[in-house]
Backbone as JSON, one array per atom type, in Angstrom:
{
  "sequence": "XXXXXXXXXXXXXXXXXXXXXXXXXXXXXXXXXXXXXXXXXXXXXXXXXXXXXXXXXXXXXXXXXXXXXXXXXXXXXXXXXXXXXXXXXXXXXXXXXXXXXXXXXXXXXXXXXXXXXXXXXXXXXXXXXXXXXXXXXXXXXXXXXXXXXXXXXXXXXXXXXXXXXXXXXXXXXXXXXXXXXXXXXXXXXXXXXXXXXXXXXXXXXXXXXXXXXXXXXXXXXXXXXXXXXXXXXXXXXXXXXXXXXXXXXXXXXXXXXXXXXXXXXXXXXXXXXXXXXXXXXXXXX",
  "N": [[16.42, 23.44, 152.75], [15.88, 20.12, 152.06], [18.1, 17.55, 151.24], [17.71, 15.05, 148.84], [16.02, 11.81, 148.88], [15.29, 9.62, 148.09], [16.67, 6.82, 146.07], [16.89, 7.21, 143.3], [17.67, 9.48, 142.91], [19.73, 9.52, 144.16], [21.86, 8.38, 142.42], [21.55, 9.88, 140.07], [22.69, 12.31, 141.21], [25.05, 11.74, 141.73], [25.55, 10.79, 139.26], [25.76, 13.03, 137.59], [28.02, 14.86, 139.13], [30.15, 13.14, 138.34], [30.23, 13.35, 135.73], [30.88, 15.74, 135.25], [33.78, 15.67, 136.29], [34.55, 13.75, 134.16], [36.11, 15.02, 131.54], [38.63, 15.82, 133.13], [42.28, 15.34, 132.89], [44.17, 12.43, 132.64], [46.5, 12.94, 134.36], [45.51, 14.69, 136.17], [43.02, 13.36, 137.71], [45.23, 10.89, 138.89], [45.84, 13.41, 140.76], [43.56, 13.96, 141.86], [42.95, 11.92, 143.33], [45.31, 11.6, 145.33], [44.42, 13.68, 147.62], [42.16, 12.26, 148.19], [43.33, 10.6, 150.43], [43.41, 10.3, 153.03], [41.04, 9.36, 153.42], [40.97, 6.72, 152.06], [43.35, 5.14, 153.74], [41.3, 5.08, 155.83], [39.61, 3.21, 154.89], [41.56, 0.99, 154.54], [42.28, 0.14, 156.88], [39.63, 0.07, 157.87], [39.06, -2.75, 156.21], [41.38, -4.13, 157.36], [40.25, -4.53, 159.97], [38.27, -6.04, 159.44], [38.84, -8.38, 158.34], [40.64, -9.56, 160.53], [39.87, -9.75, 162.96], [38.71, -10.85, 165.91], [39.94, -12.79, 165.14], [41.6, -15.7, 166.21], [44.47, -16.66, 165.46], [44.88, -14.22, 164.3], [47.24, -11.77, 162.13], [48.62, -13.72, 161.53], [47.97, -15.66, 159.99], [48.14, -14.5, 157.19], [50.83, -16.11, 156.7], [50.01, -18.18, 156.8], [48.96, -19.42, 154.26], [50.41, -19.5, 152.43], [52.65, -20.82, 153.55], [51.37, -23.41, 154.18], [50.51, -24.42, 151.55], [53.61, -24.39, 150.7], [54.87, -26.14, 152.26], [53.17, -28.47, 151.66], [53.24, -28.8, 148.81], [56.42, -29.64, 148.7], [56.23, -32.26, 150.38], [54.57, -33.65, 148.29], [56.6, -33.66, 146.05], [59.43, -34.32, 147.28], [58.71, -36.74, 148.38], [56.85, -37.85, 148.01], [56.36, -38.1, 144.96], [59.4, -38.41, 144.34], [61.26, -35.66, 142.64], [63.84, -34.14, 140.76], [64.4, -30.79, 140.91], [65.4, -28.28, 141.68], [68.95, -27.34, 142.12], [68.7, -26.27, 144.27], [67.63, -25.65, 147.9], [64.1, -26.99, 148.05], [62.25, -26.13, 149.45], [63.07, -23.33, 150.1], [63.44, -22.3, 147.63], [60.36, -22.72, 146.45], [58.96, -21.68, 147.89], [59.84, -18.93, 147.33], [58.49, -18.41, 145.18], [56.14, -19.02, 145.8], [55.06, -16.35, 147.45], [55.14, -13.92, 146.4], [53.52, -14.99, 144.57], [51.25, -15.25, 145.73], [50.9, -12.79, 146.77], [49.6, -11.89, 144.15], [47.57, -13.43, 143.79], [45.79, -13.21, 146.15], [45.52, -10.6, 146.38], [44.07, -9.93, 144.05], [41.46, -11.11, 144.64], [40.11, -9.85, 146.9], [39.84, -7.01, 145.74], [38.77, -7.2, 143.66], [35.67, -8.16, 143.9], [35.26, -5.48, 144.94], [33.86, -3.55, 144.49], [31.01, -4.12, 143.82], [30.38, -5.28, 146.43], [30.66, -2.69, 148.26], [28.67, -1.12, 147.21], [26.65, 0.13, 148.29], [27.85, 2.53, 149.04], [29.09, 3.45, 146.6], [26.45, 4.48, 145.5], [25.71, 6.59, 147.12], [27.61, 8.16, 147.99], [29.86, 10.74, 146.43], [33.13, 9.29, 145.62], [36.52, 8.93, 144.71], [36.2, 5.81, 142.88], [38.69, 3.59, 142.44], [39.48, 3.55, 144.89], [38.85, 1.83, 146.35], [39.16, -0.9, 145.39], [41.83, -0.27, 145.5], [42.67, -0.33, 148.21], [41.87, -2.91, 148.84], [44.2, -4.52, 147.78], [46.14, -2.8, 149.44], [45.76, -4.41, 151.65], [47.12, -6.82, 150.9], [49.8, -6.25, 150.75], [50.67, -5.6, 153.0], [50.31, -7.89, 154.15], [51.49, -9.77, 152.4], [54.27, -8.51, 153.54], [54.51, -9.65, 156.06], [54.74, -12.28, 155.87], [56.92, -12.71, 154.31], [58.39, -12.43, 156.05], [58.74, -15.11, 157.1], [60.52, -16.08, 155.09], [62.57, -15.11, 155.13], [63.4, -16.22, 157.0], [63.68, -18.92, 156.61], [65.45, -18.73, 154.65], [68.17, -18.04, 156.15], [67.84, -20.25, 157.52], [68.45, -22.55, 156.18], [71.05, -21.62, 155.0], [71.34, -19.85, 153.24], [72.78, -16.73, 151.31], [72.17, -13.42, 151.9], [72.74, -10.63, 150.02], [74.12, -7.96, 148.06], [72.53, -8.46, 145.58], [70.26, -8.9, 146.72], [68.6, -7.15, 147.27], [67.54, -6.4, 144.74], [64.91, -7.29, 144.51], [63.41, -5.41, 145.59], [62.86, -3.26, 143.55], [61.78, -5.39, 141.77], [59.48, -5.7, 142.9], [58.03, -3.8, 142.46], [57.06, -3.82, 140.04], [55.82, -6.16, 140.31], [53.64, -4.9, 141.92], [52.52, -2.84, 140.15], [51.81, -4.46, 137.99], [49.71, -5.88, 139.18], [47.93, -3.98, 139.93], [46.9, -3.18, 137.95], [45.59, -5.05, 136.68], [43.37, -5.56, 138.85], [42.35, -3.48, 138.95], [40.97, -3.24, 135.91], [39.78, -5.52, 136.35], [37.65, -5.2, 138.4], [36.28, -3.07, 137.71], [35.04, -4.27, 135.36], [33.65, -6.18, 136.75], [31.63, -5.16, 137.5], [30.18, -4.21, 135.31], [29.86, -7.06, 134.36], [28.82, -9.55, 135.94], [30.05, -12.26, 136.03], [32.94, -11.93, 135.88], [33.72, -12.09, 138.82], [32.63, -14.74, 139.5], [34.32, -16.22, 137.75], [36.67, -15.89, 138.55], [38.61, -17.37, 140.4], [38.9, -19.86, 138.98], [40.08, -19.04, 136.8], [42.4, -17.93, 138.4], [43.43, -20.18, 139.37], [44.04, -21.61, 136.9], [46.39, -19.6, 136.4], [47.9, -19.65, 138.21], [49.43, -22.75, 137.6], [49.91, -21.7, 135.07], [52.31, -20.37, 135.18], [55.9, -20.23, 136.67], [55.57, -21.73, 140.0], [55.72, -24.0, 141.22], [57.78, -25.06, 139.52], [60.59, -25.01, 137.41], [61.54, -22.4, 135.02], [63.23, -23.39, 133.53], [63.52, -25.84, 132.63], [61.44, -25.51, 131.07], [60.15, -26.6, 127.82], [61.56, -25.03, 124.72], [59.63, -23.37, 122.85], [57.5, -23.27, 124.47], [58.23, -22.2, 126.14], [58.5, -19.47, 125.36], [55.62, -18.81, 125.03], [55.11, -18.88, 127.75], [56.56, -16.51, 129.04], [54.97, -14.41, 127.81], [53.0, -13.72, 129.83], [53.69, -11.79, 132.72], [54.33, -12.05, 134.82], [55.75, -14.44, 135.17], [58.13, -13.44, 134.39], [58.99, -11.86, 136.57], [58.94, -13.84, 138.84], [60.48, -15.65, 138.49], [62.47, -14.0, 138.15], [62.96, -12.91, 140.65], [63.92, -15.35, 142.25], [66.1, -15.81, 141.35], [67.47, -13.43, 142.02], [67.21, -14.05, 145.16], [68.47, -16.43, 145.53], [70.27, -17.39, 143.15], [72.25, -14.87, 143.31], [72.13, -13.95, 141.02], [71.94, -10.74, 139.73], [68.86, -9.11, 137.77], [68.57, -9.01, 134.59], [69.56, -5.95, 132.99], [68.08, -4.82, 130.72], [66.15, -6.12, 130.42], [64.4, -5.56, 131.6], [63.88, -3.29, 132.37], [62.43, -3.01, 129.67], [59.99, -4.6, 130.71], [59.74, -2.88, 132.54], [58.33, -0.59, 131.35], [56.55, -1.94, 129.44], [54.55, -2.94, 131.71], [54.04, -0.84, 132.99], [52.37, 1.22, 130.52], [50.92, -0.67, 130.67], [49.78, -0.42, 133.18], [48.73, 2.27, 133.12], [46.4, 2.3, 130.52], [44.53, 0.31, 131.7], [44.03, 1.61, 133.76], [42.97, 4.13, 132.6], [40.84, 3.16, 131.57], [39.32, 1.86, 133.69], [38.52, 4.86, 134.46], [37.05, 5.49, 132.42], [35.03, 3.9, 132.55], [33.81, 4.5, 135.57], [31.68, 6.36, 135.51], [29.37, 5.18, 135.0], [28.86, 3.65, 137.66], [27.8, 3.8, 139.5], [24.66, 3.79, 138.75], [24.7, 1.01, 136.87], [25.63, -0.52, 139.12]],
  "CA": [[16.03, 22.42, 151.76], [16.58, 18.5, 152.42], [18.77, 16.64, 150.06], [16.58, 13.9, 147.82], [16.58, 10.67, 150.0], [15.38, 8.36, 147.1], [17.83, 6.36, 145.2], [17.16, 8.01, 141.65], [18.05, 10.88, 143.0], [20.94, 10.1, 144.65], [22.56, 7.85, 141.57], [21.45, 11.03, 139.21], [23.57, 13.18, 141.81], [26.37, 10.79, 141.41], [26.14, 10.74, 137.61], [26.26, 14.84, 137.17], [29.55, 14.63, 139.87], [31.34, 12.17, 137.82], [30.19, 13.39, 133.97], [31.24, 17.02, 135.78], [34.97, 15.14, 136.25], [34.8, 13.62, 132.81], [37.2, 15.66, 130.74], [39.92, 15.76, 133.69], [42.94, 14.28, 132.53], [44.51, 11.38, 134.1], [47.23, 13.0, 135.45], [44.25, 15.19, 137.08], [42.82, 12.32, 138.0], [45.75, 10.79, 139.95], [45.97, 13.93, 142.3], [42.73, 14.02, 142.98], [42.78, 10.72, 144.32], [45.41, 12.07, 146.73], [43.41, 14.59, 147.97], [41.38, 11.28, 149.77], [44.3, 9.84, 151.35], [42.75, 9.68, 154.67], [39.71, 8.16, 153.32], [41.92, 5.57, 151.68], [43.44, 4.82, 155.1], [39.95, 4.59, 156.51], [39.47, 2.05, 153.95], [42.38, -0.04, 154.5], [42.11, 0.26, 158.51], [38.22, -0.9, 157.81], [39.28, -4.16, 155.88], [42.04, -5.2, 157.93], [39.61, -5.56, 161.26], [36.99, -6.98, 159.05], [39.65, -9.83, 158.16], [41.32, -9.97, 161.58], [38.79, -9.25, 164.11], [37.93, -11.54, 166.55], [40.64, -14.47, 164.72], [42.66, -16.42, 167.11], [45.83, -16.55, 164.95], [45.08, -13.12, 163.91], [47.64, -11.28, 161.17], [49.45, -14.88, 161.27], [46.9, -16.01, 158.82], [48.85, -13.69, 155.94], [51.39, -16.35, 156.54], [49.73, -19.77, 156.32], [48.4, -20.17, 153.17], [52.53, -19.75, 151.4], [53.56, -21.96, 154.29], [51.09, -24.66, 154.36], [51.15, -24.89, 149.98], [55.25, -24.8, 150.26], [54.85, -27.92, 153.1], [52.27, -29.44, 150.98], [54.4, -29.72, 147.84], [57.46, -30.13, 149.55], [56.29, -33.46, 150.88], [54.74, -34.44, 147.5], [57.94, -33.77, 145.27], [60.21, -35.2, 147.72], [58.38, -37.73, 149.13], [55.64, -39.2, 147.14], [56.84, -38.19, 143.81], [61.02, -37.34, 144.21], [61.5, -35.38, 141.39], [64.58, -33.05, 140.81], [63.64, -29.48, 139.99], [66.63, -27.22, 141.44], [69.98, -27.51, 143.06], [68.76, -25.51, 146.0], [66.87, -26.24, 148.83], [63.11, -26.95, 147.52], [61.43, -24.95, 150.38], [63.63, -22.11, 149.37], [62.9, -22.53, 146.13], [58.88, -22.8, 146.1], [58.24, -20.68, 149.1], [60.29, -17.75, 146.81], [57.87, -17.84, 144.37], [54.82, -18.02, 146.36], [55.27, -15.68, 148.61], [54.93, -13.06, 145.35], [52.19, -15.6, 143.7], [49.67, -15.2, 146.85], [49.88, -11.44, 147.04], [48.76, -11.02, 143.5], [46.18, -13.88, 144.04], [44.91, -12.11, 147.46], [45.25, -8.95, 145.47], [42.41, -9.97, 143.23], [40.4, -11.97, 145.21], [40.08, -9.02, 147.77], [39.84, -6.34, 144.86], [37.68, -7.61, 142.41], [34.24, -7.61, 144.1], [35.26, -4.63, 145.93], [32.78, -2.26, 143.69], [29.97, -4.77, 144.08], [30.72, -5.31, 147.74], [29.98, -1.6, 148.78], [27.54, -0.91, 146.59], [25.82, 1.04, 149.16], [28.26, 3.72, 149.45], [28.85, 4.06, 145.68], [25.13, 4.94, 145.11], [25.14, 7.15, 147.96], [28.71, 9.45, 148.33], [31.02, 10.92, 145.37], [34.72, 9.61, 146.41], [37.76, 8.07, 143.47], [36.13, 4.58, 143.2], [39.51, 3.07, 142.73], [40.38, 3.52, 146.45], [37.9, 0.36, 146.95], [39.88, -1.94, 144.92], [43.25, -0.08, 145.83], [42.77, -0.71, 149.87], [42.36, -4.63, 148.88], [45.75, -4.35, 147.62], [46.94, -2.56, 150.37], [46.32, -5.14, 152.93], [47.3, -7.83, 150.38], [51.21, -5.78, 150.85], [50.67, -5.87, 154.7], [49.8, -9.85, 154.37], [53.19, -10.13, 152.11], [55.02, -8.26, 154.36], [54.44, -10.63, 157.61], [54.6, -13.71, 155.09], [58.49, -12.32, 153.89], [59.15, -12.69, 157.14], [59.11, -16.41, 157.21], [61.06, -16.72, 154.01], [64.34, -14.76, 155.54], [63.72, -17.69, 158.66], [63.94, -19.68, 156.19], [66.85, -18.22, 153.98], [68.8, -18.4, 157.44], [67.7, -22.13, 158.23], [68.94, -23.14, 154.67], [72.52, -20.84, 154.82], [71.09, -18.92, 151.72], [73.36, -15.95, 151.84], [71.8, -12.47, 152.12], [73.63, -9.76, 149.21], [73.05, -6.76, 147.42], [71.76, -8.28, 144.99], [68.7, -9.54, 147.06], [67.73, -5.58, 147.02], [66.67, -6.12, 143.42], [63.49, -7.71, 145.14], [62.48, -4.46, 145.89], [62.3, -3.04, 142.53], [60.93, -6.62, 141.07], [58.5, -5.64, 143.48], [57.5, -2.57, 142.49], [56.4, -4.04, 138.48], [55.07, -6.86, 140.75], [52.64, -3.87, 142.05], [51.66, -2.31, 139.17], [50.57, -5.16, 137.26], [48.82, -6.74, 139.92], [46.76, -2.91, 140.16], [46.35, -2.87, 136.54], [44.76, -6.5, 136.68], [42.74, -5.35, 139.25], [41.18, -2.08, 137.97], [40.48, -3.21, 134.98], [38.47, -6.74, 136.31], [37.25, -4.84, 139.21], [35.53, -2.63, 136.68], [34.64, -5.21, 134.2], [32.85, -7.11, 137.53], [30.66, -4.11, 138.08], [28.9, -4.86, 134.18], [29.26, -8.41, 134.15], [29.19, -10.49, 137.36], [30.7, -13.31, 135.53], [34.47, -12.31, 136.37], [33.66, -12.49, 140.15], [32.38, -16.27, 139.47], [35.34, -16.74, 137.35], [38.16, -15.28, 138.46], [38.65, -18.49, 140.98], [38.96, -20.8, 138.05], [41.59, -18.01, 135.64], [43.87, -18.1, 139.23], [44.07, -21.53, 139.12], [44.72, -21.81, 135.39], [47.23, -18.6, 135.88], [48.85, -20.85, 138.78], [49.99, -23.09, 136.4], [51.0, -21.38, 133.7], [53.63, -19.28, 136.54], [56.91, -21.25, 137.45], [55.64, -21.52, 140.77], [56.34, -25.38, 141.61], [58.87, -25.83, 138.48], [61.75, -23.87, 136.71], [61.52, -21.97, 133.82], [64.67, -23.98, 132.74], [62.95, -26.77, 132.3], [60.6, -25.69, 130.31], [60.46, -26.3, 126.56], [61.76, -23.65, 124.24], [58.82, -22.93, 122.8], [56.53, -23.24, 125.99], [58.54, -20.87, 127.38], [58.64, -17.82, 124.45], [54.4, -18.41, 125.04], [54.76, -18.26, 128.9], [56.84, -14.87, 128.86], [53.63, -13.24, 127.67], [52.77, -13.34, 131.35], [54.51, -10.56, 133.54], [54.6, -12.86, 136.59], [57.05, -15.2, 135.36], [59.51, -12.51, 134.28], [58.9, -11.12, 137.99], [58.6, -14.03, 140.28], [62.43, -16.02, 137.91], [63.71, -13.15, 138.78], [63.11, -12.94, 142.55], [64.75, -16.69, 142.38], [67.67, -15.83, 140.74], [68.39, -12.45, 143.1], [67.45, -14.53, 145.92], [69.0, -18.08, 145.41], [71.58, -17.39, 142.46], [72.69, -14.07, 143.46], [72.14, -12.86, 140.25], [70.66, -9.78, 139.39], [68.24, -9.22, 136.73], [69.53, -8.45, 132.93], [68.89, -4.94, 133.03], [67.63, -4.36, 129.12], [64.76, -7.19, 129.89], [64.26, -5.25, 133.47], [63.49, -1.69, 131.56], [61.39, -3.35, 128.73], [59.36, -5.18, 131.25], [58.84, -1.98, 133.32], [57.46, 0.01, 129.89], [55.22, -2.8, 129.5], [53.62, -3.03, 132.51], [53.51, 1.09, 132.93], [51.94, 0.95, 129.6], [49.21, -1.88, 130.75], [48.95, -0.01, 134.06], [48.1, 3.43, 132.16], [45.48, 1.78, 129.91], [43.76, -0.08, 132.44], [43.63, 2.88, 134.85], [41.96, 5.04, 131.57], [39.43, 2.24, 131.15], [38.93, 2.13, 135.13], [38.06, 6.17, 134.91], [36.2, 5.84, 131.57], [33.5, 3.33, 133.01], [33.55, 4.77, 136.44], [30.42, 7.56, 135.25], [28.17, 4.59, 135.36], [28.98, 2.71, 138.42], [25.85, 4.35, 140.23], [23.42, 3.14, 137.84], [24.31, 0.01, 136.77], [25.54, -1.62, 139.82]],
  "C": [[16.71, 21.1, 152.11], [17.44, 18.09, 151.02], [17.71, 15.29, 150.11], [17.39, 12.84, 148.96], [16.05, 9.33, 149.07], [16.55, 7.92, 146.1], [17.83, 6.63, 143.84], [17.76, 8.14, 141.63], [19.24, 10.9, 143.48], [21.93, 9.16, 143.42], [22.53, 9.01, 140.38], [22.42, 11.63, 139.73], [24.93, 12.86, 141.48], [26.85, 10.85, 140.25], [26.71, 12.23, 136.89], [27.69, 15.1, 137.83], [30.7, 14.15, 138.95], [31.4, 12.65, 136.13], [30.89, 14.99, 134.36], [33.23, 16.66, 135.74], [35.41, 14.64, 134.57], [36.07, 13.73, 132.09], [38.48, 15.75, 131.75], [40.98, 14.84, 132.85], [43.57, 13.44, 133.54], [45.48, 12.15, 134.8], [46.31, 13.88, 136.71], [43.9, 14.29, 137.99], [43.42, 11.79, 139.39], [45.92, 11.62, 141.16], [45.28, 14.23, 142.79], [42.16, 13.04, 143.99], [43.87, 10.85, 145.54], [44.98, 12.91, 147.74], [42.6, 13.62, 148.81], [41.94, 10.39, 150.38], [43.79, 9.16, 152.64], [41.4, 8.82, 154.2], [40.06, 6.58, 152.72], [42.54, 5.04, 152.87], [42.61, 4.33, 155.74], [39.54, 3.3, 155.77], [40.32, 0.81, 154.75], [42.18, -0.26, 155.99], [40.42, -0.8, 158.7], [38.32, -2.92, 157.55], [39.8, -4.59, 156.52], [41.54, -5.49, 159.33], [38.68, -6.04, 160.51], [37.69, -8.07, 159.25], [40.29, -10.29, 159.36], [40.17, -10.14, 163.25], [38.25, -10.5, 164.7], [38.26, -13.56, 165.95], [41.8, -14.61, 165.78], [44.01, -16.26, 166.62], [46.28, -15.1, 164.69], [46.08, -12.84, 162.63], [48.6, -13.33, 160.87], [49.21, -15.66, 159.89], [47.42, -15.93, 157.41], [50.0, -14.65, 155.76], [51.06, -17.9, 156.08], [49.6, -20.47, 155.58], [49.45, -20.68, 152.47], [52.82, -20.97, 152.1], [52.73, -23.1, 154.21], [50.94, -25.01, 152.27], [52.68, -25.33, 149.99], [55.32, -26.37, 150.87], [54.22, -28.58, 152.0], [53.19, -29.75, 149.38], [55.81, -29.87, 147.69], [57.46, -31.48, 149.35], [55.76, -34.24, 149.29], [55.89, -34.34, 146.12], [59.55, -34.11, 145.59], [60.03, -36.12, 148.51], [57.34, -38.82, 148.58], [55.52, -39.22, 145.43], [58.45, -37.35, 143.85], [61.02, -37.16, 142.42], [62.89, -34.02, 141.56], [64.51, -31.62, 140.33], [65.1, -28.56, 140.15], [67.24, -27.47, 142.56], [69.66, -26.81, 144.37], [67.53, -25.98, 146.79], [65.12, -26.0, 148.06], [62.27, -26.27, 148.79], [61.18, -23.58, 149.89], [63.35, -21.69, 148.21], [61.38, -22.5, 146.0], [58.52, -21.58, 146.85], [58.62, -18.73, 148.64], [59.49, -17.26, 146.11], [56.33, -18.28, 145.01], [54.52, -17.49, 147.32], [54.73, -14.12, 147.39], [53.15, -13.46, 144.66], [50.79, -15.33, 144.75], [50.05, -13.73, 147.39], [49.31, -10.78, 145.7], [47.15, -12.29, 143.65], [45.12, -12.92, 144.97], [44.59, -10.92, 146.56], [43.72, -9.24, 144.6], [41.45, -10.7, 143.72], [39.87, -10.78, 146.23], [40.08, -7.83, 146.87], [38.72, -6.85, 143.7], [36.34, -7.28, 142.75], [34.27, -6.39, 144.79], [34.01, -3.41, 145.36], [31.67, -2.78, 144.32], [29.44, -4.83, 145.49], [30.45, -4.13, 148.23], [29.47, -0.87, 148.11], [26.99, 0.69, 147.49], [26.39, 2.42, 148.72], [28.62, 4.18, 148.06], [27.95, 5.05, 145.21], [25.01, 6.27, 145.96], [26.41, 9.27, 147.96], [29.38, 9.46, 146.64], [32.43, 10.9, 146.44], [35.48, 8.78, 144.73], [36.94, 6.49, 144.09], [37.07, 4.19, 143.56], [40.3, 3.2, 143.98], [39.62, 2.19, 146.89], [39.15, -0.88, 146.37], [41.73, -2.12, 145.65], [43.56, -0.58, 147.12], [43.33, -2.41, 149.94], [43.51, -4.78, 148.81], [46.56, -4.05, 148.65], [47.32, -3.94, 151.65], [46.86, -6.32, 152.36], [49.04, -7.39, 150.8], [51.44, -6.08, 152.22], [50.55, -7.28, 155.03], [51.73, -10.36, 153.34], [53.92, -9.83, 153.02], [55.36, -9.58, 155.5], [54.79, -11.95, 156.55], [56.18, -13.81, 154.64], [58.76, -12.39, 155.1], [59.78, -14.08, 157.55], [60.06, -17.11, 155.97], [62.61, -16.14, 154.41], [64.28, -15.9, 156.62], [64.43, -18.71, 157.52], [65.16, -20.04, 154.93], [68.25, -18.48, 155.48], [68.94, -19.65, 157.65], [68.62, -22.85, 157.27], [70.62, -22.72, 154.44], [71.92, -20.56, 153.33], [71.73, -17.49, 151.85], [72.68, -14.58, 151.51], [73.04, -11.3, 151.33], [73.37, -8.78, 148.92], [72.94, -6.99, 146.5], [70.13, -9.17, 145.36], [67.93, -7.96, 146.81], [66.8, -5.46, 146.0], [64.97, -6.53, 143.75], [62.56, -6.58, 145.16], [61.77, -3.71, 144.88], [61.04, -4.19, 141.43], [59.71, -6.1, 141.87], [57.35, -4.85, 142.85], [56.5, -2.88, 140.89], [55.5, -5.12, 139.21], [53.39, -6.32, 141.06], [52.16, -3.6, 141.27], [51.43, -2.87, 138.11], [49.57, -5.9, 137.86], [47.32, -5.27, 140.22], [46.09, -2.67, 139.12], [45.25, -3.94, 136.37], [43.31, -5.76, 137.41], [41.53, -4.51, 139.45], [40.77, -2.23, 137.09], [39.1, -5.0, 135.19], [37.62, -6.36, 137.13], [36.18, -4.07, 138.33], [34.45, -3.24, 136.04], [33.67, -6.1, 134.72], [31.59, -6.21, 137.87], [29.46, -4.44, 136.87], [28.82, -6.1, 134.25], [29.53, -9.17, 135.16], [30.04, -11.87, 137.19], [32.12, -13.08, 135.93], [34.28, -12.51, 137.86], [33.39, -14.12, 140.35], [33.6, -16.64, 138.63], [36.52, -16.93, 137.66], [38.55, -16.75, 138.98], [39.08, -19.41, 140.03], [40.32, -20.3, 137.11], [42.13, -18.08, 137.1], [44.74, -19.26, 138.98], [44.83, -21.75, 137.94], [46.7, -20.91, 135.5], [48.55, -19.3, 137.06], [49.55, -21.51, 138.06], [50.73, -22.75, 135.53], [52.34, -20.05, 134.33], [54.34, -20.63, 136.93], [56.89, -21.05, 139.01], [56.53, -23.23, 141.02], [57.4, -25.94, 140.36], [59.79, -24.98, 138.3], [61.66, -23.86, 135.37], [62.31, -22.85, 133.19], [64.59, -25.58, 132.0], [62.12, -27.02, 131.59], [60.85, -25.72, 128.73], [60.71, -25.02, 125.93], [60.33, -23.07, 123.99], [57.54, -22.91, 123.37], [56.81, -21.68, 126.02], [58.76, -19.35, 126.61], [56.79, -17.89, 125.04], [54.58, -18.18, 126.8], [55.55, -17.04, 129.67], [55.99, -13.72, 129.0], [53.23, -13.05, 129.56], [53.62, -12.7, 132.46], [54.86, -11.34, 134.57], [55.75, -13.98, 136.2], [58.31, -14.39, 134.86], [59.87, -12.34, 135.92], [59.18, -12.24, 139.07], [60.6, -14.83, 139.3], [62.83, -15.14, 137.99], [63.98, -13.17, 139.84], [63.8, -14.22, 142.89], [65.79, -16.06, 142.54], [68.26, -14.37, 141.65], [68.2, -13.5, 144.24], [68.2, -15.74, 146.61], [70.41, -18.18, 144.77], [72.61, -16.84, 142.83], [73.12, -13.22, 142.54], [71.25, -11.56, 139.93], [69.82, -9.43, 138.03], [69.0, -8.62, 135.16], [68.72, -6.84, 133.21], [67.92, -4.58, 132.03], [66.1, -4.99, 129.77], [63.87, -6.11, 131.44], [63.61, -4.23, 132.77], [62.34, -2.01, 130.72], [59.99, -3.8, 129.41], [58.49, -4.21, 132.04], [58.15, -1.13, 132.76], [56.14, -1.07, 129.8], [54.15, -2.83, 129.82], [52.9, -1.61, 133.0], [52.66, 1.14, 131.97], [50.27, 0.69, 129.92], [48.81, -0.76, 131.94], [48.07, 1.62, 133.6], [46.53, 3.09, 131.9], [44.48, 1.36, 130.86], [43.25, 0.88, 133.72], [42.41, 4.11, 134.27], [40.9, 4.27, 131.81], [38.62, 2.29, 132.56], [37.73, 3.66, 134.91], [37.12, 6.0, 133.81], [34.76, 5.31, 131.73], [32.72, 3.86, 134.11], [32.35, 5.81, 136.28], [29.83, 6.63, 135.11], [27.94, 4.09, 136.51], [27.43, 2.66, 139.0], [24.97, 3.8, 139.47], [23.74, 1.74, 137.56], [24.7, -0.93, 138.04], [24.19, -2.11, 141.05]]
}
């Protein structure tokens, strides 16, 4: 007997697979998404020669965009508008916080249409959607990585001294991660019914630019600015990575714990909502 080769039939197939999963619970869920490890690999291996393949600079690329923004307002906040922002070197200082800020941008710019974007193979195979969105992510970590490379050159160039409490980076990191996956599963989703966040998102970065102490300091900001720009996880996350990297302080622990409930919390929720839409994808996209 052939397997059905019209597209009903194979989005029907898809929908009995996934309403068949249904009732799993999440922690179900998560291990059956390890179970396609290697196909997750194949994923991430796929994207990063799509993006590199046949570029002159090649992986360098992951580093340009931090470095040519930090140059670029570098020269206009000490050169065409001097303005004083923070006792430490303003390289050091900007290039700290977007070096964090452009892997959750990348992260969603490279995640978001990822449903839409292979369409094909939704309609066609049963695999854990969220390995489409998750891969983006991955190479968005592999594009930080190489990009942290130029910020210890530049911790070195500056005499910025290297401690243990730069380590905390690693944990800041880690809430850095799982709100930037929560974001992403839940708009990645949300782009599959309404095409409108893929035309938007571009416009909410920019805005979310802004309202992130990337080019300023929290310290500067009014009191009550700064209780409303809290609400946003990224300026807990990226004033912290300052202050281990620059101050040499390490984060308050209490606000460190609350912050990581939070975002566990959001990433939970948005991972449910991920699995609860995922039984349509086949049909409506």
């Amino acid at each position: 007997m052939t397997a059905p080769s019209n597209t009903k039939s194979t989005k029907s197939m898809n929908r009995n697979r996934q309403s068949g999963r249904h009732n799993i619970s999440l922690r179900g869920e998560i291990k059956n998404l390890f179970k396609f490890k290697d196909l997750f690999l194949i994923f991430v291996w796929r994207e990063f020669n799509i993006r590199y393949r046949q570029s002159v600079l090649g992986i360098l690329w992951a580093a340009i965009q931090p470095i040519s923004m930090m140059l670029l307002f570098t020269f206009v906040f000490t050169e065409i508008m001097p303005v004083h922002i923070s006792k430490y070197p303003y390289p050091v200082f900007l290039y700290s916080a977007l070096l964090p800020w452009s892997f959750f941008a990348a992260s969603l710019n490279y995640a978001i249409p990822s449903l839409v974007t292979n369409y094909t193979l939704i309609t066609k195979i049963y695999f854990p959607r969220e390995i489409l969105p998750l891969s983006g992510i991955a190479i968005a970590i592999v594009d930080f990585c190489i990009a942290a490379l130029f910020l210890i050159v530049l911790m070195i160039y500056y005499k910025t001294p290297f401690t243990l409490t730069t380590l905390w980076v690693v944990p800041l990191f880690f809430i850095l991660f799982l709100f930037t996956t929560a974001v992403c599963l839940f708009l990645s989703a949300l782009n599959v019914y309404y095409r409108d966040v893929n035309l938007a998102i571009g416009f909410v970065i920019q805005l979310w630019f802004f309202g992130t102490p990337i080019f300023y300091s929290i310290d500067r900001v009014p009191w009550h600015l700064k209780l409303l720009l809290f609400l946003n996880p990224l300026v807990f996350i990226i004033e912290n990575m300052r202050r281990c990297l620059l101050e040499e302080r390490p984060p308050i622990l209490w606000q460190y714990l609350v912050m990581l409930i939070f975002v566990c919390v959001i990433s939970l929720l948005s991972y449910r909502f991920f699995k609860s839409t995922e039984k349509k994808f086949a049909d409506v996209i």
